[in-house]
C-alpha positions in Angstrom: 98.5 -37.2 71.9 95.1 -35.6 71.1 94.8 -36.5 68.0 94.7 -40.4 69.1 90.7 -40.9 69.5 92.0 -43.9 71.8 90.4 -43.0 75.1 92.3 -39.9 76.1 89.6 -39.9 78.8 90.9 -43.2 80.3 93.5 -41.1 81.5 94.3 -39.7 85.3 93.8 -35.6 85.9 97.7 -35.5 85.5 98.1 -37.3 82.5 95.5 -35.6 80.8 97.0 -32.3 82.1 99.8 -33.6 79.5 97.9 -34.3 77.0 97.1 -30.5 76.2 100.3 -29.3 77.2 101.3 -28.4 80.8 104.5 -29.0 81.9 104.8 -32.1 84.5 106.7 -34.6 84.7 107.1 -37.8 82.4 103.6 -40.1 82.8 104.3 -43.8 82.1 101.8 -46.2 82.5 103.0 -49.9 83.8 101.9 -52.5 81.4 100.7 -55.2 83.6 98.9 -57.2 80.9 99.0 -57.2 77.1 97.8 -60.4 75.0 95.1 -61.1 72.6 93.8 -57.5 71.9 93.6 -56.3 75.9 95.7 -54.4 77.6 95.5 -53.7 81.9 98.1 -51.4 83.3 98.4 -49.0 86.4 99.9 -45.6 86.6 100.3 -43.4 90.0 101.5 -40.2 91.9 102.7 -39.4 94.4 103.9 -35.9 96.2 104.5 -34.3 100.0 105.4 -30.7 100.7 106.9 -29.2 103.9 104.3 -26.1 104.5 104.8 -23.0 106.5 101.6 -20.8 106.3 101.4 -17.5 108.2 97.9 -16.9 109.0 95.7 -13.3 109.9 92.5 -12.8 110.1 90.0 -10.3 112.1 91.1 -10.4 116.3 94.0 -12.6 117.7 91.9 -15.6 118.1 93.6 -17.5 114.6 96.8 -15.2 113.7 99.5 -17.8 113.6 102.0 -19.6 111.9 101.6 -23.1 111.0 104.2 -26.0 110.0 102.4 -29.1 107.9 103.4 -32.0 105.9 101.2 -32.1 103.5 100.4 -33.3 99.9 100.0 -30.6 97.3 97.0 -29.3 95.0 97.0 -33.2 93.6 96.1 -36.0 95.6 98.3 -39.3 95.7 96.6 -41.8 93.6 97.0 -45.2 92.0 95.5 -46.0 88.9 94.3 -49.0 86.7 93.0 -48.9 83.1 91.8 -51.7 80.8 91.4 -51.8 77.0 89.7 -54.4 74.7 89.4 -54.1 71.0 86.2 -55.8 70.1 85.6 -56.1 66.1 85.6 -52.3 65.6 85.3 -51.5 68.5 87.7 -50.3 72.0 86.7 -51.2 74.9 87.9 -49.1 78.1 87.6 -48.3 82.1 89.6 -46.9 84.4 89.3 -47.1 87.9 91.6 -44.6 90.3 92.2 -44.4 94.3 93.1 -40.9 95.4 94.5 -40.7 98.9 95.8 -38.2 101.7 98.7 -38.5 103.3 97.8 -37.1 106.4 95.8 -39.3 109.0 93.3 -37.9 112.0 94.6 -36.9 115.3 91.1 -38.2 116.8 90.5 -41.3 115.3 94.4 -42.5 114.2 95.3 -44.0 110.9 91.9 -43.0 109.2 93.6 -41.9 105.4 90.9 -41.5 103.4 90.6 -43.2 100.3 88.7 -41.3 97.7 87.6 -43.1 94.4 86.9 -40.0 92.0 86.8 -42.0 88.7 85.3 -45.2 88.0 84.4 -45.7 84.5 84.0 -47.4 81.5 84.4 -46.0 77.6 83.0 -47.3 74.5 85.3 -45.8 71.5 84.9 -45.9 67.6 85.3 -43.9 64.3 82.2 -41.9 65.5 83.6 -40.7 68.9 83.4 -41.8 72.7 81.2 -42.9 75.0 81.8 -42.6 78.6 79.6 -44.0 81.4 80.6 -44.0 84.8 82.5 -41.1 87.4 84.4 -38.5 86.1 85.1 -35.0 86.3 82.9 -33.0 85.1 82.5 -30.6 82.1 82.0 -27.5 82.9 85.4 -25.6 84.2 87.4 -28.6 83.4 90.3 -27.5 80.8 90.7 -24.7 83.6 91.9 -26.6 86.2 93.4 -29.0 83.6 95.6 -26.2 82.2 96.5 -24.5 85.0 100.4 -23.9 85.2 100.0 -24.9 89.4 98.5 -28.0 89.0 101.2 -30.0 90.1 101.9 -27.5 92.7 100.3 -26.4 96.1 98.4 -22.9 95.8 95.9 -21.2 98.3 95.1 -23.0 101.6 92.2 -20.8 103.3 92.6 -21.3 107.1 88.6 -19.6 106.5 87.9 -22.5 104.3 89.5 -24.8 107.0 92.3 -25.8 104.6 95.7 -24.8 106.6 95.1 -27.7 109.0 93.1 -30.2 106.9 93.7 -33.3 106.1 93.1 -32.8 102.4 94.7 -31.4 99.8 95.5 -27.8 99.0 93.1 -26.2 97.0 95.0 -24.5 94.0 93.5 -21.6 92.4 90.1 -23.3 93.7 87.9 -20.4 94.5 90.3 -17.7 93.1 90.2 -18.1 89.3 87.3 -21.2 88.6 85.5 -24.0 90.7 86.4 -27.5 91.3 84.4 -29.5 88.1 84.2 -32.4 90.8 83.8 -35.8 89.7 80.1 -37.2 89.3 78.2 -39.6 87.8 77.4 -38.9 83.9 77.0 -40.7 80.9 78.6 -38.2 78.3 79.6 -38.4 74.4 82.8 -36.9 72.5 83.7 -36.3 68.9 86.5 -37.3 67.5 88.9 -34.6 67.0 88.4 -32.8 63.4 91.4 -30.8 62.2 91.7 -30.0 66.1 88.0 -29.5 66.9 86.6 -31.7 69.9 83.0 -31.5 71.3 81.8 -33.1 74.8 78.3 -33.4 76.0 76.8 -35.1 78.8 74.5 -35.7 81.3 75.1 -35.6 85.1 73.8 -36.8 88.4 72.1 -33.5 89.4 72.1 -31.7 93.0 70.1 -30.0 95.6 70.6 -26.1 95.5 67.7 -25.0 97.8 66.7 -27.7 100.5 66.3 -25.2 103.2 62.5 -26.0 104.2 61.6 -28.4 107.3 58.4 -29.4 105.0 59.8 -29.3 101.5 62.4 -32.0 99.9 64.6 -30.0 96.9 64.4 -31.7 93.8 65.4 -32.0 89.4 63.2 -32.6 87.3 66.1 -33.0 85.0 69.5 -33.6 85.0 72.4 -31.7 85.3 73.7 -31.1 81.2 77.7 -30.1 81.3 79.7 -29.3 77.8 82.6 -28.3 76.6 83.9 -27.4 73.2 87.9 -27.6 72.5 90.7 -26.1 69.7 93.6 -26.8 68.9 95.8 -25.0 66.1 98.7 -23.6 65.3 99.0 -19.2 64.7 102.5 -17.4 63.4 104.3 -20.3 65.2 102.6 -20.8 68.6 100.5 -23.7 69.4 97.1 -22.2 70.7 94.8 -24.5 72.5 91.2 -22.8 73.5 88.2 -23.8 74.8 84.5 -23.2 76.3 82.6 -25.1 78.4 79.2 -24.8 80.7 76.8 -27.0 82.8 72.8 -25.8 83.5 70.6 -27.3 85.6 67.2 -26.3 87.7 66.4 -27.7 91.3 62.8 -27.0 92.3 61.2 -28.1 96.3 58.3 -29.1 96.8 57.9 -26.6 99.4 56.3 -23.7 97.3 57.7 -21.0 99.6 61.0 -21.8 98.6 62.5 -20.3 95.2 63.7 -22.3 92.4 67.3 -22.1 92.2 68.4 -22.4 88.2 72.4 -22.9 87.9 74.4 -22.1 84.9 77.8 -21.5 84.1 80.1 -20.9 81.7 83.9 -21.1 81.4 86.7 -20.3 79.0 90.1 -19.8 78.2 93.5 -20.3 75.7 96.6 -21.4 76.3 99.4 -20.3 74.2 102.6 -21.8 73.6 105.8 -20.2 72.2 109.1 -21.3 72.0 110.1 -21.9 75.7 107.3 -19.9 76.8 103.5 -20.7 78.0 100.8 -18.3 79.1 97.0 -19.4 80.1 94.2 -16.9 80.3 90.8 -18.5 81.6 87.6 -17.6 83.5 84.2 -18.3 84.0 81.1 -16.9 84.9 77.9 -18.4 87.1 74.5 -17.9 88.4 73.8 -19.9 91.0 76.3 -22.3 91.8 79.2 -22.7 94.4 82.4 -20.8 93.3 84.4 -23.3 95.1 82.6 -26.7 93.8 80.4 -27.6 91.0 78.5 -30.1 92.7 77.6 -27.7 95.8 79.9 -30.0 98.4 78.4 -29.6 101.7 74.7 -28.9 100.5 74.4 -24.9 100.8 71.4 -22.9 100.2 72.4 -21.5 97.0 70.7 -18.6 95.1 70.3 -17.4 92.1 73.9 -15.2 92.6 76.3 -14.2 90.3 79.9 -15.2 90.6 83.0 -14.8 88.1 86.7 -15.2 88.0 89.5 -15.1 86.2 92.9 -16.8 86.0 96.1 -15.3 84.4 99.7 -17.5 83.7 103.1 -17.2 82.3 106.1 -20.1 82.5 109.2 -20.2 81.2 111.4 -22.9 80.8 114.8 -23.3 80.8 116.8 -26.6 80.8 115.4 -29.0 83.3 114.0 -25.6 85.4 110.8 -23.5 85.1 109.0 -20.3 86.7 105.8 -20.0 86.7 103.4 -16.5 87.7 100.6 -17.1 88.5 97.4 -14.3 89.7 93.4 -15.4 90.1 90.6 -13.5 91.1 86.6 -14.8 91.7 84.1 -12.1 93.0 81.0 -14.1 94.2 78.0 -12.2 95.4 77.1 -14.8 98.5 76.9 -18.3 97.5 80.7 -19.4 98.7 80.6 -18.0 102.4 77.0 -16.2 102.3 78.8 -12.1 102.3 79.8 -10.9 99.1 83.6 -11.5 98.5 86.6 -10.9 96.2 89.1 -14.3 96.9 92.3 -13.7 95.1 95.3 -15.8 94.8 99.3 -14.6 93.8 102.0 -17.0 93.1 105.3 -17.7 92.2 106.7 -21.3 91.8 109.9 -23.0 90.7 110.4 -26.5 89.4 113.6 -28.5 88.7 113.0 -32.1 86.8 115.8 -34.6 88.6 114.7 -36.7 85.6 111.6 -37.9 83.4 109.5 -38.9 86.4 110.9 -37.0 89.3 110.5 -33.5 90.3 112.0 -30.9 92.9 108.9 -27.9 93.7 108.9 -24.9 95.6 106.1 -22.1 95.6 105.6 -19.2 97.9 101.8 -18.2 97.6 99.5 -15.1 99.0 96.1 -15.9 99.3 93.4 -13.3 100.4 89.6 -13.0 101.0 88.3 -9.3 101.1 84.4 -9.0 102.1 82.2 -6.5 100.7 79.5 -4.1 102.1 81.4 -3.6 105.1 82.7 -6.7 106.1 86.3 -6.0 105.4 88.9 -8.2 104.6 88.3 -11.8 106.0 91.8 -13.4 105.8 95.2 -12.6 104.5 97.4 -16.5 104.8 101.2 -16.1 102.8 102.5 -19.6 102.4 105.8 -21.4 101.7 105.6 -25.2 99.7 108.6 -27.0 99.5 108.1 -30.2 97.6 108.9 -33.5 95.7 106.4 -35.3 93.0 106.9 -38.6 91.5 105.0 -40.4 88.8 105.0 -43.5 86.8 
């Protein structure tokens, strides 16, 4: 599937999630049209979990246990992609509504719908173009290969995520940051004896607006890559990559510090026989360990924050187990103390058929401040779930 330079990236997060591997269920597109060189057709997802989380933190005041319904790590979504082969070239967009399940106790049916790719692609012998909304570069085949994806993973109560509306967060925050969807116009290789390269340009963001006369602002924009390789070694399939983002935001406040952000992230995936194991991380100076795009506008600095993420699956049949153990250490910029936000987890899955999926996970998530803060939160949770694609 990677070797077809056909607009892998008109894909969902799932679907490309198959393309390098990880073990979901069947994706099937619906062809809804397909005459005279064009093609339109939608694809979906959908998943809910019953969630027990047992919650304790510092004092009384939020030790509990709560019982949700809730959607997993993914979000439903409906999707639609077009194709158009024009002379020698393919035309493509895609266009994808991601939704909760879960609507507001104050304000009733208010399910949000959240549109995190709109885009178009230009393809050819020389590569792709991409213009449009899309998740980003940098950190992007380590959420894309991580074994939990279709799963549930950490919900922070700290973070506000045990009674959210949202979805779960993953190994968010314990093992890499989200590389959330943003405006970019970016360029890809083809793929050369497994070799792929992406480079592009994004909207950039405010990292230091903090001053009631000053107004943060980029010069430049925010430049995301990622590199990607794919062979074969004594009989395992290896896929590996790198990928990074930089970017400089400036105020015109003079009293406030330039804040320069760069990252880089890695990792391999190995694939033998029956069994899969994933080893990723990343490393960053200035930049939110939970988001790439600084969600919720903090006052970043130029800290240091790194993580790690470490997987083995096996499957047998229509059944897999999956291990799962992340780490970040972040130095201030996620909750402004220094602190170590680890993740453990152990999930089965049992395929009813091709597009059809039975899920549970039990998962320990735990924040443990630094320089005397002690430990901030210690949440156990227990996903029981259904996914279904087409």
């Amino acid at each position: 599937m990677r070797h077809n330079k056909n607009n892998i990236a008109t894909r969902p997060l799932l679907s490309l999630a198959l393309a390098v591997g990880l073990a979901q269920p069947a994706f099937a597109e619906i062809m809804l049209y397909d005459k005279d060189d064009t093609t339109f057709s939608a694809d979906g997802y959908v998943n809910a979990f019953y969630v027990n989380s047992d919650i304790d933190r510092p004092g009384d005041q939020y030790d509990r246990n709560q019982a949700r319904v809730k959607m997993g790590f993914l979000p439903n979504w409906i999707g639609f992609n077009m194709s158009k082969q024009v002379e020698d070239l393919k035309l493509g967009a895609r266009s994808s509504f991601w939704v909760t399940i879960n609507d507001s106790e104050t304000n009733g049916t208010d399910t949000a719908i959240d549109v995190r790719q709109f885009y178009g692609t230009v393809d050819g012998e020389w590569g792709q173009v991409l213009i449009g909304k899309d998740f980003g570069l940098f950190a992007r085949s380590n959420i894309l290969l991580d074994e939990l994806l279709g799963g549930y993973g950490q919900v922070s109560d700290t973070l506000g995520l045990v009674d959210g509306g949202g979805v779960s967060f993953g190994n968010i925050g314990s093992g890499y940051p989200y590389p959330f969807p943003t405006s970019q116009i970016t360029f890809r290789t083809p793929v050369m004896d497994g070799l792929r390269v992406a480079a592009g340009i994004m909207d950039p963001v405010d990292t230091n607006d903090d001053s009631p006369t000053g107004k943060a602002y980029q010069e430049n924009p925010r430049l995301e890559s990622e590199v990607t390789y794919e062979f074969d070694l004594a009989g395992a399939k290896i896929y590996s990559w790198i990928n990074g983002a930089y970017q400089t935001s400036e105020n015109t406040d003079d009293t406030v510090s330039d804040v320069t952000s760069k990252g880089l992230g890695y990792g391999v995936q190995a694939k033998i026989a029956d069994f899969t194991l994933v080893g990723s991380g990343f490393t960053a100076k200035g930049i939110n360990p939970f988001f790439t795009n600084n969600l919720g506008e903090a006052s970043l600095r130029n800290m240091d924050s790194s993580g790690y993420l470490l997987q083995g699956s096996y499957r047998f049949g229509k059944n897999r187990i999956a291990l799962s153990y992340g780490k970040t250490e972040d130095d201030g910029n996620g909750l402004g103390v220094k602190a170590d936000y680890e993740t453990r987890a152990i999930a089965y899955t049992r395929d009813i058929n091709a597009n059809l999926r039975l899920i549970a996970e039990y998962n320990q998530f735990e924040i443990d401040g630094k320089d005397g803060t002690g430990n901030l939160e210690d949440t156990d949770t227990l996903a029981l779930g259904m996914s279904l694609t087409w």
